[in-house]
Structure formats: C-alpha cells, structure tokens
C-alpha positions in Angstrom: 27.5 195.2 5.2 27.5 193.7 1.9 31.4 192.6 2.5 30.6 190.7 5.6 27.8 188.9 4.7 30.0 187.6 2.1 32.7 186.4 4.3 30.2 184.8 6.3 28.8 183.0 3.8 32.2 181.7 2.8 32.6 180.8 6.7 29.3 178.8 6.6 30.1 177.6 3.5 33.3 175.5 4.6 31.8 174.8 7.7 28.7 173.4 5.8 31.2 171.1 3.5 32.8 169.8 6.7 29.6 169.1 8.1 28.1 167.3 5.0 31.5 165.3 4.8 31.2 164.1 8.1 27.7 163.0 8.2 28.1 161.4 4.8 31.2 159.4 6.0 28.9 158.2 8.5 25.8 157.6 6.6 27.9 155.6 4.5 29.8 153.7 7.2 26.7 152.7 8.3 25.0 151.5 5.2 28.2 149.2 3.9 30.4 149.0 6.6 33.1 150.4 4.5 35.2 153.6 5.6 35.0 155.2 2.1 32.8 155.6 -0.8 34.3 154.5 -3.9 35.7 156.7 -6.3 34.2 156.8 -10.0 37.4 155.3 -11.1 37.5 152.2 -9.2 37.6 149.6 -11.7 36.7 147.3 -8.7 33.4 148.9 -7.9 30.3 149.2 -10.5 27.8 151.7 -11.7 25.0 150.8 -9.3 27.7 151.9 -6.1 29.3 154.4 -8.2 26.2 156.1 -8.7 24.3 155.5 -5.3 27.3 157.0 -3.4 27.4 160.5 -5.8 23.7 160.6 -5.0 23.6 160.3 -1.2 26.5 162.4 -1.3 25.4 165.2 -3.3 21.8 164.9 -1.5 23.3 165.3 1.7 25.6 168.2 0.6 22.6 170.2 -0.8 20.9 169.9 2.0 22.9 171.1 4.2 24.1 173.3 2.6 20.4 174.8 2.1 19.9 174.7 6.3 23.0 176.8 6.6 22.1 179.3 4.0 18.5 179.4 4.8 19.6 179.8 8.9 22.2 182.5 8.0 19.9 184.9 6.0 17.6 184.3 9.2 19.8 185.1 11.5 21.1 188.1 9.9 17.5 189.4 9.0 17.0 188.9 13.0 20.3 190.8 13.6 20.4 193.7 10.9 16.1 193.8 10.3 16.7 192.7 6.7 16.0 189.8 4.3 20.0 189.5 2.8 18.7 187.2 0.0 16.4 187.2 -2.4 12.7 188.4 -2.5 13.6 191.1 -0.2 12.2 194.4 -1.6 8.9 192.1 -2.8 7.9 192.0 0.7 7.0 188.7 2.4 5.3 186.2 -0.1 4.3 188.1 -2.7 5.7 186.0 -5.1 3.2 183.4 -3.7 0.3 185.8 -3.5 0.6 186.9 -7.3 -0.5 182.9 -8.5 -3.1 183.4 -5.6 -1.5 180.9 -3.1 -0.3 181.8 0.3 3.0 180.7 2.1 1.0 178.1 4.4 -0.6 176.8 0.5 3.0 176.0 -0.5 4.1 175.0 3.1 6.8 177.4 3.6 4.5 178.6 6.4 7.2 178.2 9.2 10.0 181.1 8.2 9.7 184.3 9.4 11.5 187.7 8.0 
C-alpha cells in the first residue's frame, strides 16, 4: 500500500507542477502583458520584478501543491478507510484538543477523515 501511495504522490506531484506552471503563466500574462517572467539573471529587469515574480510563483506553487496533497490523502482515506499522512494514529484533532482548542477554533472545521 505504502508503494502506491508513493507513486501517486509522485503522479500528483508532476501533475500539480504542471498545473501551478500554467496558472502562473497566466496570472502573469495577465498582470504585465508579458509571456514570461524574468529570469533572476536578466540584467534588463530589477529586483522589485525579480522578486515579485519568485513570490507569486512560489505562492502559487505551494498552494497547489498543498490542494493536491491535502485532496489525495482525502481521497485515499475515503478509499482505503485511513488517514495516509500525518496525525493518523492521534485520532482526529487531538493535537488541537491537547492546547484545549477544537478543529472549528483553528478553522480546519471542514476536512473529514
């Protein structure tokens, strides 16, 4: 079980960097107008735009990248009846409990395992 999980990770994975390439080619397309982001070592471009494009695209990587994990371990918990990541033999929000707030207190309230 533990093998296949792992190759679909690595599945979601590249999927999840195609994904986040596309929609930040977009996102960027439509800020500037340009068709690429600069790279760090375009003499041509400064900090500000050097900086502002690693940003956007490493937010939009991480997140997601986070939506694709977070939906995977769902859907396999759904499939297979359990949690593949962690906090799986803590049982559901005890992590949260033992600090005395709840899941809806932290507003995770809306995933299930």
């Amino acid at each position: 079980m533990k093998l296949l999980n792992r190759a679909i990770g690595v599945l979601v994975g590249i999927l999840g960097g195609m994904l986040a390439r596309s929609a930040f080619k977009r996102i960027w397309q439509a800020v500037t107008g340009e068709d690429e982001a600069p790279k760090a070592t375009d003499a041509r471009r400064g900090w500000r735009e050097i900086l502002l494009a690693a940003a956007l695209q490493g937010a939009i990587f991480a997140v997601v990248q986070a939506a694709l994990d977070r939906a995977t371990a769902e859907g396999t918990a759904k499939l297979t009846g359990e949690w593949p990541g962690e906090g799986a033999d803590d049982g559901e929000g005890a992590d949260d409990e033992a600090d005395g707030r709840s899941d809806e207190a932290v507003g995770e309230g809306s995933h299930e395992r």
